[in-house]
Residue, then its C-alpha position, 0 to 999 in steps of 0.5 A: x528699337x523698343x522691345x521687341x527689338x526685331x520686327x513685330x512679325x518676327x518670331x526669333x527666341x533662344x537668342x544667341x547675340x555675336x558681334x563681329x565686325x561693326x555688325x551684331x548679329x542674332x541667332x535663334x531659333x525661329x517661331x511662328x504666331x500661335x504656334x503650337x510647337x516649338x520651332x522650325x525646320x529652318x534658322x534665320x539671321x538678322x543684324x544691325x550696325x553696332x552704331x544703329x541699333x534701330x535698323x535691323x536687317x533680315x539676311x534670310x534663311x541660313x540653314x535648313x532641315x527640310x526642303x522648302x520653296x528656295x531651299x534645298x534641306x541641309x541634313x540628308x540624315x533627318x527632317x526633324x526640327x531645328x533649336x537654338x543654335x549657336x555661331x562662333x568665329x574661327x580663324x576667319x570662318x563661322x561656324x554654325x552649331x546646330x541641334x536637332x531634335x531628336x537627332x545627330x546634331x552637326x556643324x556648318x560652316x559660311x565664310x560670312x557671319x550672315x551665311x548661309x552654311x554649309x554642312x561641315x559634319x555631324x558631331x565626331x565622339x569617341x566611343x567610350x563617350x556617355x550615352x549622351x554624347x555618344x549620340x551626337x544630340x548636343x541640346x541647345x549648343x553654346x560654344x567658346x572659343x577661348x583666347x588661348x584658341x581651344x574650342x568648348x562645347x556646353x549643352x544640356x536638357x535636365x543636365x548639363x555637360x561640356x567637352x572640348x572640340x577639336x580646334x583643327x576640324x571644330x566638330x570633333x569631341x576630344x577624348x576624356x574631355x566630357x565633364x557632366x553637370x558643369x551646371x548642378x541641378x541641385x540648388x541654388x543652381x537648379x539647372x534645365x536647359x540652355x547653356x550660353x558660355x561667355x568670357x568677360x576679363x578673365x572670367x567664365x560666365x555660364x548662362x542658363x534656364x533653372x527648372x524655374x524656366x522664367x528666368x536666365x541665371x548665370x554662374x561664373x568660374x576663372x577657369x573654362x571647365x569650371x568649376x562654377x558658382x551660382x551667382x543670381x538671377x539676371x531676368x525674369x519673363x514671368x513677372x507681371x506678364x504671361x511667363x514661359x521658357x526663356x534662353x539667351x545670352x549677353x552681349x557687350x555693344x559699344x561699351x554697353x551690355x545687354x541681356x537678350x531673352x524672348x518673351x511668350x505671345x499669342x497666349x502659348x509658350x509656343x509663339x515667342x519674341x525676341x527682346x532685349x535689357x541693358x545690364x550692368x556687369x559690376x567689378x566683382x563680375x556679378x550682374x544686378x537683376x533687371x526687369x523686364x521693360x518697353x525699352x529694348x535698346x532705348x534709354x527711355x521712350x517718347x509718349x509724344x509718339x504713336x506706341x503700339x500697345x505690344x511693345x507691354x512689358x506688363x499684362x496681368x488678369x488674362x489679357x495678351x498680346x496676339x497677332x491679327x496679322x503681319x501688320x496687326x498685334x493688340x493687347x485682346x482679352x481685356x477684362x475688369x482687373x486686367x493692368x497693361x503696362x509700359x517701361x519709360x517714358x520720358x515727358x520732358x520738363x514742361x512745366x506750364x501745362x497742367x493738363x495734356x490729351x491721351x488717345x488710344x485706338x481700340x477695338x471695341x467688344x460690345x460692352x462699356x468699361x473704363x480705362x483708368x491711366x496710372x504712372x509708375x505703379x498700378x497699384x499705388x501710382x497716381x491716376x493722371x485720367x481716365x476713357x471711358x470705353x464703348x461698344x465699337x471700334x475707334x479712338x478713346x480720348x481723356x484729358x490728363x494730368x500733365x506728367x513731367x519726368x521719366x515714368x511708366x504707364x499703366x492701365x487698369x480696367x474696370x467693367x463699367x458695371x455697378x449695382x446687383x446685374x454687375x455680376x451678370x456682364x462679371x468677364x466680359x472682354x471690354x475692348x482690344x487695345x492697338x496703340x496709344x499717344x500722349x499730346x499737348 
């Protein structure tokens, strides 16, 4: 599946990715489009089969703090919204580790890595515990089970901390066993939210959010309770695209590790999407930045197919992606300047065609513009063609340059307007961009 990974209507961002079985699974939090708070009063689960990362399946709701139209709440002590859960399995049971703002946060436990979960307790502490802890609040848990066994917990919002659970029950805090600022604050480290712990080989890696909340970076130590070292950046949401918070983890799927992340839509920090890179972990452990692209679990993209112009993993100059509705999302506040961009396609090797047909499905704005169609940079790349845009809804058409090879797509708009009264139509939307295809 391309980027974002699950269905285009579902909002799942904290990604916290377990495989178990033959099945990976993704656990979130949960957004809704245009949202004007982070989260919900219920978590949900998808997955997909480890061979098929193209189908994913819903299993619906699994916990919930507030009594909805099938659900009774699972939290008689509180109403409050739920963020960015982890599940972990345990001598053949998952258990779900929740955090709930402004509230005693608990452990649930499900027979079933789908769920749903049943409240085992809230958080156990012992009494000379920090105040932090003391309270049971946990933020943004990320547990591991060690191969020894033991069982550790690592939280924090502008600190961080970590203990160690009680293997036998999994929702009590050992005593003496809380450390703070697993992650420093000072830099490089520069943490702020977000722990997701992972053990590779024989390594411990720690993936977090710095105060530059667009990226995911990471350190690694050989031992559980560190200490760590800063190692880099692994993803950045705020390149060439409207940035905001991000939270995820890695994961290793057949052999082959991914970085999963989420993505700002809707023009709010509020409204966010799951996607998904493939990186590489290196023998000395460290792990090669990547950028942000179309490709979600694809290895390339086929520009022969309709592609819907959310998959962008580039939007400069204002414009964003927004949903109409369940069925409907579009690249809108097109403007002169804006770039709208997408990470690779691969058009073949023909080399008997010189030129090829581009379509896009518009939605018109009332005034005229130009689309000018570039691969592989937006600034230097070479323009294969160019639409011109019109008033009113329907379909731009140019003939291009044929393309062969692996390439991304950028298009960058102009105005259409020229002379002295330019300056009057200067910010005008142009058009809102729904789809696009290549054909010869």
């Amino acid at each position: 599946m391309p980027n974002p990974y699950l269905p285009n209507w579902e909002y799942i961002p904290d990604g916290e990715p377990r495989v178990f079985g033959n099945r990976v699974y993704i656990y979130g939090s949960h957004d809704y489009a245009g949202s004007d708070q982070f989260c919900d009063y219920k978590l949900k689960v998808w997955s997909a089969d480890v061979h098929d990362l193209n189908n994913w399946i819903c299993h619906g709701d699994i916990f919930h703090t507030r009594m909805d139209r099938d659900h009774a709440s699972d939290t008689p002590w509180t109403d409050r919204e739920l963020y960015a859960p982890d599940v972990v399995e345990k001598d053949g049971k998952y258990y779900l580790y929740a955090y709930i703002v402004d509230s005693k946060g608990c452990v649930a436990v499900s027979d079933k890595p789908e769920g749903p979960f049943q409240l085992v307790s809230q958080y156990r502490v012992p009494e000379n515990s920090e105040q932090i802890v003391k309270e049971g609040i946990f933020i943004d848990p990320g547990v591991l089970v060690d191969d020894d066994g033991r069982v550790y917990i690592y939280c924090g919002y502008l600190k961080s901390y970590m203990a160690e659970i009680d293997a036998e029950n999994m929702y009590e805090i050992l005593q003496d066993s809380y450390k703070a600022d697993i992650i420093p604050v000072d830099e490089p480290y520069g943490f702020f939210e977000g722990c997701s712990p992972r053990k590779v080989g024989d390594m411990y890696y720690l993936i977090y959010s710095p105060k530059n909340g667009n990226r995911l970076d990471y350190a690694t130590s050989e031992s559980p309770t560190g200490p760590f070292q800063y190692r880099g950046t692994i993803i950045d949401n705020g390149v060439d695209y409207p940035g905001g918070n991000n939270h995820g983890s890695i994961c290793q799927i057949n052999g082959q590790w991914y970085i999963f992340y989420h993505r700002t839509t809707n023009n709010t920090v509020m409204s966010r999407r799951g996607c998904v890179e493939r990186i590489e972990i290196l023998p000395d452990g460290s792990i090669p930045q990547v950028e942000m692209t179309s490709l979600g679990f694809e290895t390339s993209l086929s520009p022969y197919r309709p592609t819907p112009a959310d998959s962008a993993c580039v939007l400069n100059g204002g414009c964003f992606i927004t949903e109409r509705n369940v069925l409907e999302r579009a690249v809108v506040n097109i403007t002169k300047g804006c770039i709208v961009g997408f990470k690779y396609f691969n058009f073949g090797e023909d080399y008997s065609s010189k030129t090829m047909e581009f379509s896009a499905k518009v939605r018109g704005c009332g005034n005229k513009g130009i689309m000018r169609i570039l691969i592989d940079d937006y600034n230097t790349g070479e323009e294969i063609g160019a639409c011109e845009i019109g008033p009113d809804n329907g379909t731009l058409h140019a003939v291009v340059a044929s393309v062969t090879g692996k390439h991304s797509i950028y298009f960058v708009f102009d105005d259409g307007y020229s002379g002295y009264f330019g300056e009057f139509f200067k910010g005008r939307p142009l058009c809102e961009l729904d789809s696009f295809v290549f054909h010869k």
